[in-house]
VMD Tcl script that draws the C-alpha trace (Angstrom):
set ca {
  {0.00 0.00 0.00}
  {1.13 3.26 -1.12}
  {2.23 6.06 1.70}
  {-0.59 8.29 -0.26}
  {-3.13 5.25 0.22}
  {-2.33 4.89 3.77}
  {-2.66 9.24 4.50}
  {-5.77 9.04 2.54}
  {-7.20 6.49 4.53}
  {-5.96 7.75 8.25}
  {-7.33 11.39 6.93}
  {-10.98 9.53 6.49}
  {-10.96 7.75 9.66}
  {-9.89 11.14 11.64}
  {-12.68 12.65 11.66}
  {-15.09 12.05 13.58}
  {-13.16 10.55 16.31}
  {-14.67 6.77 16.72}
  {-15.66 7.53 20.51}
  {-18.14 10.38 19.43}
  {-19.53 8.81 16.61}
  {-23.62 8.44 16.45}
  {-25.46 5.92 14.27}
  {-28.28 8.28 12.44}
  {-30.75 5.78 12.27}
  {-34.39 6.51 10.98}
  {-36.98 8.21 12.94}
  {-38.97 5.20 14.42}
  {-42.13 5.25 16.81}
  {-44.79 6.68 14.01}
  {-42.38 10.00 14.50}
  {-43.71 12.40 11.20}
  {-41.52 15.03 10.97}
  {-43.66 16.48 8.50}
  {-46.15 17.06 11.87}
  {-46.34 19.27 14.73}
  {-44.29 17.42 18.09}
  {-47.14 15.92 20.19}
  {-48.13 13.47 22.20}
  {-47.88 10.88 19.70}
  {-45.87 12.20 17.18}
  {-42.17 12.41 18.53}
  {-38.96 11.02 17.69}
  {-37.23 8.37 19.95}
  {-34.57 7.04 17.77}
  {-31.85 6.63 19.93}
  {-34.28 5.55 22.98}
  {-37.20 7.04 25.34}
  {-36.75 6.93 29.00}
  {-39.13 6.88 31.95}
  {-37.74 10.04 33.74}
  {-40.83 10.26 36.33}
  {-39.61 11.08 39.57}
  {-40.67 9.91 43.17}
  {-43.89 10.94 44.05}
  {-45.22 10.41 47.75}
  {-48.60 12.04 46.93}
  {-50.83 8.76 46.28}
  {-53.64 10.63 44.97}
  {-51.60 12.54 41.75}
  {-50.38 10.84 38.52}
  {-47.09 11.90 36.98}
  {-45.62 10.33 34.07}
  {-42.46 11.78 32.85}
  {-40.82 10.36 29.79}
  {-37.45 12.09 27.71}
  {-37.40 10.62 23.95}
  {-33.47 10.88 21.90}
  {-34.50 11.75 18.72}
  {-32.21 12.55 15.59}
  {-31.83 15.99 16.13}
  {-33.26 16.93 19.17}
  {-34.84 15.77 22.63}
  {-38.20 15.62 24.11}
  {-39.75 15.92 26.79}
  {-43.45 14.27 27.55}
  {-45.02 15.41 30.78}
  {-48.18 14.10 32.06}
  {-49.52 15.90 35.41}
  {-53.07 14.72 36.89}
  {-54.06 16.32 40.07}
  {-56.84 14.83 42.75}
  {-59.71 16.64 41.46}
  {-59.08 15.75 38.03}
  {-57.25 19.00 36.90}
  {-54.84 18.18 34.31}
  {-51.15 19.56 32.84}
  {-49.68 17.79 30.11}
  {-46.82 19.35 28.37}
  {-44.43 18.26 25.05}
  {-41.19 20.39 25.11}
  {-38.71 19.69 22.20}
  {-35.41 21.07 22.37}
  {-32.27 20.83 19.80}
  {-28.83 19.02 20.75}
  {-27.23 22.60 19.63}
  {-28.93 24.25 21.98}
  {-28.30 22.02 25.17}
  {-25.46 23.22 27.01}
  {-24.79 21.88 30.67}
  {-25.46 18.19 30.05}
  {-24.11 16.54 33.78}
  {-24.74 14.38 36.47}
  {-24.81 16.38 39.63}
  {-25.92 15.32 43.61}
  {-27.22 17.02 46.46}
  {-27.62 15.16 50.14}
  {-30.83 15.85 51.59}
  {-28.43 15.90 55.42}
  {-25.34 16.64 54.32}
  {-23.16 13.32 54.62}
  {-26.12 11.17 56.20}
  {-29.43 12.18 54.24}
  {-30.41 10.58 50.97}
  {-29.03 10.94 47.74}
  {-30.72 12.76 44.70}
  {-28.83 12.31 41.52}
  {-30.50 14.06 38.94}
  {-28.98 15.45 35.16}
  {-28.62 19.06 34.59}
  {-29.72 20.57 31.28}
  {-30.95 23.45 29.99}
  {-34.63 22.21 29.78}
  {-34.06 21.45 33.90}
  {-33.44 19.01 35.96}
  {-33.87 15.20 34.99}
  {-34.19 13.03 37.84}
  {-35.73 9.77 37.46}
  {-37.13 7.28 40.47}
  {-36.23 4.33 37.60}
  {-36.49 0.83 39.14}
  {-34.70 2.07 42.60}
  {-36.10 5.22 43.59}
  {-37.46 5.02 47.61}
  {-38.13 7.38 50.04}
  {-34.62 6.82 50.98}
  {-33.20 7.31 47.78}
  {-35.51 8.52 45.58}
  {-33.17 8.96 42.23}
  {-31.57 6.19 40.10}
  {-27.84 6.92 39.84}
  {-27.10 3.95 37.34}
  {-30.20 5.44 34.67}
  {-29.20 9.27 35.35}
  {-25.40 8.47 33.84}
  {-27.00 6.88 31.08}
  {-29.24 9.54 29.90}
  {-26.50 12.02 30.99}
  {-23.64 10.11 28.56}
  {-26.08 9.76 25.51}
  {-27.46 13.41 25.74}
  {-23.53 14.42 25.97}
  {-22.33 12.21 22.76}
  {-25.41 13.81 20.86}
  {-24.97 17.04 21.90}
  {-20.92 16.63 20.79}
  {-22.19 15.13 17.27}
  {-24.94 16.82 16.63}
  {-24.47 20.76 18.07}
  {-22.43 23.13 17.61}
  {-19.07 21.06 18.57}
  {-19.93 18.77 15.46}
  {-20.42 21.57 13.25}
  {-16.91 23.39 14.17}
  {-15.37 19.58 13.84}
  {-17.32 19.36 10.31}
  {-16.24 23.02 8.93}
  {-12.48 22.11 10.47}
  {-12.34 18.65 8.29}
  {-14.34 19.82 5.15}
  {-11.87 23.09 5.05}
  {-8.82 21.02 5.58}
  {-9.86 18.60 2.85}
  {-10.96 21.97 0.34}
  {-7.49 22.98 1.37}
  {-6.04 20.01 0.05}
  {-7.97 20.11 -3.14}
  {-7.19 23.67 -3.84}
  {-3.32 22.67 -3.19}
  {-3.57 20.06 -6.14}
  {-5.42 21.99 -8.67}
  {-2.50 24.62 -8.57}
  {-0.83 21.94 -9.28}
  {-2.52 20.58 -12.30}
  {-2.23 24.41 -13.51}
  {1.18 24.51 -13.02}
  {1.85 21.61 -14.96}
  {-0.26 22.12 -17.71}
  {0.98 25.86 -18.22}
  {-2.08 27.35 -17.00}
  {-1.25 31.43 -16.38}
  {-3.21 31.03 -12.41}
  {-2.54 32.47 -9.02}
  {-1.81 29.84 -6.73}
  {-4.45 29.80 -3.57}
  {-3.77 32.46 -0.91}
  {-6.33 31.44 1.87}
  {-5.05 30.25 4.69}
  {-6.91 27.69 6.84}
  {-6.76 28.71 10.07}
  {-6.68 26.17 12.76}
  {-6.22 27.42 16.95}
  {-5.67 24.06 19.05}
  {-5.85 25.07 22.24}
  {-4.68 22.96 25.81}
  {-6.67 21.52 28.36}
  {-6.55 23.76 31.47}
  {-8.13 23.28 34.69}
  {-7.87 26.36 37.56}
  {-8.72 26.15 41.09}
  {-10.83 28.69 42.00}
  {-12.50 27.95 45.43}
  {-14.11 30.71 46.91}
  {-12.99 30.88 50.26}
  {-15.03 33.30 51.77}
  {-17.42 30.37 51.35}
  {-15.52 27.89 52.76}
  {-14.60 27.17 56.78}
  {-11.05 27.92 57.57}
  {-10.32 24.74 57.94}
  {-11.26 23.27 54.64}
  {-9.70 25.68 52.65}
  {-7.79 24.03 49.76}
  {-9.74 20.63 50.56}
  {-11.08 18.62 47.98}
  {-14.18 18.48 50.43}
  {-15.15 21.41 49.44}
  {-13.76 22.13 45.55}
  {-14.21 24.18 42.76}
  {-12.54 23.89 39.65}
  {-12.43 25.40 36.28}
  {-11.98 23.38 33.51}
  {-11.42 24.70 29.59}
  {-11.67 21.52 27.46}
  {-11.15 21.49 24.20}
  {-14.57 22.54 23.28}
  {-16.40 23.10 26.12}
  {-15.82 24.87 29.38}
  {-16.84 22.72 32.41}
  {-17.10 24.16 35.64}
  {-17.43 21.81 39.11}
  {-18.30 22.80 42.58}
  {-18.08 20.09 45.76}
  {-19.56 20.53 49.16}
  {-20.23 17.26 51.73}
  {-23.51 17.88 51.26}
  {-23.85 18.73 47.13}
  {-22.27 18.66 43.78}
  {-22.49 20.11 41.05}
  {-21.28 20.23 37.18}
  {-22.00 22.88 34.03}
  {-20.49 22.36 31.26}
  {-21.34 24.35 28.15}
  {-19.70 24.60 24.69}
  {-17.90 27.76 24.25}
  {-20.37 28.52 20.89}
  {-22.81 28.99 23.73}
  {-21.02 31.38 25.74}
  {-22.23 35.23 25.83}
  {-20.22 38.21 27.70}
  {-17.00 37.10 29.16}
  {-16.59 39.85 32.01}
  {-14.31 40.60 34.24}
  {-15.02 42.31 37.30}
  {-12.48 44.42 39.13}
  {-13.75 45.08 42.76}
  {-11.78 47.06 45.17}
  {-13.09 46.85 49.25}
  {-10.40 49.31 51.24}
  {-9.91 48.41 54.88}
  {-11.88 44.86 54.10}
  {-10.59 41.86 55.93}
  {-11.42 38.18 56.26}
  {-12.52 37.27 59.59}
  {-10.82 34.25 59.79}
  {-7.82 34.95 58.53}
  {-7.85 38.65 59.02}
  {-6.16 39.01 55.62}
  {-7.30 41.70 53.01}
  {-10.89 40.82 50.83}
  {-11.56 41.77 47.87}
  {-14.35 41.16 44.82}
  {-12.09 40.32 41.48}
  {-14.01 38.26 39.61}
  {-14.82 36.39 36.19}
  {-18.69 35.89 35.43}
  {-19.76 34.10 32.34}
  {-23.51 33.50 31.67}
  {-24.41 33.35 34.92}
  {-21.85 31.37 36.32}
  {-19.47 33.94 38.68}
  {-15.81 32.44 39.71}
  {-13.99 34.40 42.37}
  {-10.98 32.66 43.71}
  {-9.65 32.24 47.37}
  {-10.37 35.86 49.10}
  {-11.45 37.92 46.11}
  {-7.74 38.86 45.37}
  {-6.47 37.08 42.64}
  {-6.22 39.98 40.26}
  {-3.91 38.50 37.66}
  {-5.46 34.60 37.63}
  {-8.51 36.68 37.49}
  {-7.50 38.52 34.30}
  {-5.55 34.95 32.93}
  {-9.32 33.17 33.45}
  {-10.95 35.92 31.22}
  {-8.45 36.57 28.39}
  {-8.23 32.64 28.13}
  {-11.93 32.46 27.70}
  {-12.63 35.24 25.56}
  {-9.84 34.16 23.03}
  {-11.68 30.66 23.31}
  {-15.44 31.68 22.84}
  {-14.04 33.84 19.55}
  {-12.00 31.07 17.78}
  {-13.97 28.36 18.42}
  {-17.50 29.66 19.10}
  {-19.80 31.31 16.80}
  {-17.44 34.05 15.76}
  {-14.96 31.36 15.07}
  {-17.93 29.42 13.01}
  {-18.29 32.55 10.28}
  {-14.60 33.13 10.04}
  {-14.29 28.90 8.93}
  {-17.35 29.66 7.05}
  {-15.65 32.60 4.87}
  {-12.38 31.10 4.64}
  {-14.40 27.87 3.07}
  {-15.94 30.29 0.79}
  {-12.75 31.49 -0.37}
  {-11.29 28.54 -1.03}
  {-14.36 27.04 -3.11}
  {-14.04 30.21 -5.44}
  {-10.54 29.78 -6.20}
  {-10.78 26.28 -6.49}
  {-13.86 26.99 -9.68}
  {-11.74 29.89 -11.18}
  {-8.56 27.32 -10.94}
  {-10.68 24.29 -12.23}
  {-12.12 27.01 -14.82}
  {-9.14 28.03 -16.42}
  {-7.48 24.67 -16.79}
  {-10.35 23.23 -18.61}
  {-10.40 26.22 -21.05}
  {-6.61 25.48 -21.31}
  {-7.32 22.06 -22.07}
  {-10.22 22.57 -24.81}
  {-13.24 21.52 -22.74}
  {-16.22 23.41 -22.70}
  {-16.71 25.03 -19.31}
  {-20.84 24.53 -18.35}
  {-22.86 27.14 -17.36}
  {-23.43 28.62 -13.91}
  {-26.47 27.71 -12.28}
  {-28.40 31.42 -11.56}
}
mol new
graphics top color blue
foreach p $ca { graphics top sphere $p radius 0.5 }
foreach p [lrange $ca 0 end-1] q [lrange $ca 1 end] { graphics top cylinder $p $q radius 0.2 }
display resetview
């Protein structure tokens, strides 16, 4: 097998990655896409789950179900109260829009209370009584990282991580074809200016910062995994976790979701920590909601690394970073039908006509 051969084929297989691949089956269940989502017209092709969650009132029916469709999710809610009132709902959400997709936990008594494990999105909370759920623990754990993984591998596949993986791979492989039609002019004498886009391509590392607040913390526990919260800028995605005894928590959202990255400078003269009795103060990162403010509200230059690391993130690989790939795509089409244009004129074949 030819070196060529073997590139060609490791260049096919690279993208995407085998891990975050989805089978795109065909809509099953009756699902009409054609038709308004209802409560018998929804698509469930990569499953449905019973998400109802523990109900002690005997007298009221719930019935929560989530459906995995294609392209998005949906949720079927069924509410009947004692007297008969009813509330039934059918919310249908795309994969590009979810953003925190995670399992998170809160003890209802700290480290002796029961467990409630539950998956955060942004249509809510998910947290199913399954085959398990009891007034001692009313969640299933085992079900809630299911539906958590699968909503994360369709949300990476089929949001708006897929699409920047899609516009990186279909403008590296334009690239490529650009590269040999200059070629082919070159060699056949073809008077052409060789391509001068310029695909760009910003890999940035994996980076997790420790930014426990500890105003919020006991004295103590400061520094203790007990009690951590960490920053974590994936490759994608930012991914921020918080850890008490008695909770925990994960949001993770792609940065083609993230809005205003702001930094806040806060000075508080004469301001001390009663603990410690060292100087407070309020620096700051917030980023759609979520507000980071590590150890005693001091940490001006961490403060201003966090923001300038986020902000160069959110604009190379979110949506600004989507139009740029877009244009540079664009660019590299047109040359490649002026190149491909000029060579066939050079080599005596009729050149068909645009499409208006």
């Amino acid at each position: 097998m030819s070196s060529h051969t073997k590139q060609k084929k490791a260049a096919m297989a690279s993208f995407p990655p085998q891990q975050e691949m989805v089978r795109l089956a065909t809509p099953t269940g009756g699902y009409d896409p054609s038709k308004p989502i209802g409560m018998d017209n929804y698509d469930k092709t990569h499953g449905e789950y019973d998400i109802t969650p523990w109900n002690c009132e005997m007298c009221v029916t719930m019935k929560y179900k989530i459906a995995l469709g294609k392209d998005e999710t949906t949720r079927i809610i069924v509410n009947e109260g004692c007297c008969g009132e009813k509330s039934n709902e059918v919310l249908a959400r795309p994969y590009a829009q979810l953003g925190s997709v995670d399992v998170s936990m809160y003890n209802n008594c700290c480290c002796c209370g029961a467990e409630v494990w539950m998956v955060s999105t942004d249509g809510g909370d998910i947290a199913p009584a399954g085959n398990t759920g009891n007034c001692c623990n009313p969640t299933d754990k085992k079900m809630v990282e299911e539906i958590s993984e699968k909503l994360q591998e369709l949300k990476v596949a089929r949001g708006n991580i897929g699409l920047m993986k899609m516009h990186n791979a279909n403008g590296d492989k334009l690239a490529h074809i650009a590269s040999m039609l200059d070629a082919l002019a070159s060699g056949k004498g073809v008077d052409a200016p060789p391509c001068s886009t310029v695909m760009d391509r910003t890999d940035f590392p994996n980076v997790t910062y420790d930014v426990q607040n500890w105003q919020e913390v006991p004295l103590c526990c400061r520094g203790s995994e007990s009690y951590a919260s960490k920053l974590h800028l994936e490759e994608f995605e930012i991914k921020f976790t918080n850890r008490t005894p008695c909770y925990q928590t994960n949001s993770r959202r792609p940065y083609a979701q993230l809005g205003v990255v702001a930094e806040q400078d806060v000075e508080v003269p004469c301001a001390y920590d009663c603990c410690s009795c060292e100087p407070v103060g309020g620096h700051a990162v917030e980023v759609d909601g979520v507000r980071v403010q590590p150890r005693l509200g001091m940490e001006t230059e961490l403060c201003q690394t966090i923001a300038m690391e986020l902000q160069a993130r959110k604009v190379a690989l979110g949506n600004i970073g989507q139009l740029k790939k877009g244009e540079q795509i664009r660019d590299v089409v047109n040359h490649a039908e002026t190149s491909l244009e000029a060579i066939m004129l050079k080599l005596g074949v009729q050149v068909p006509s645009k499409p208006e």
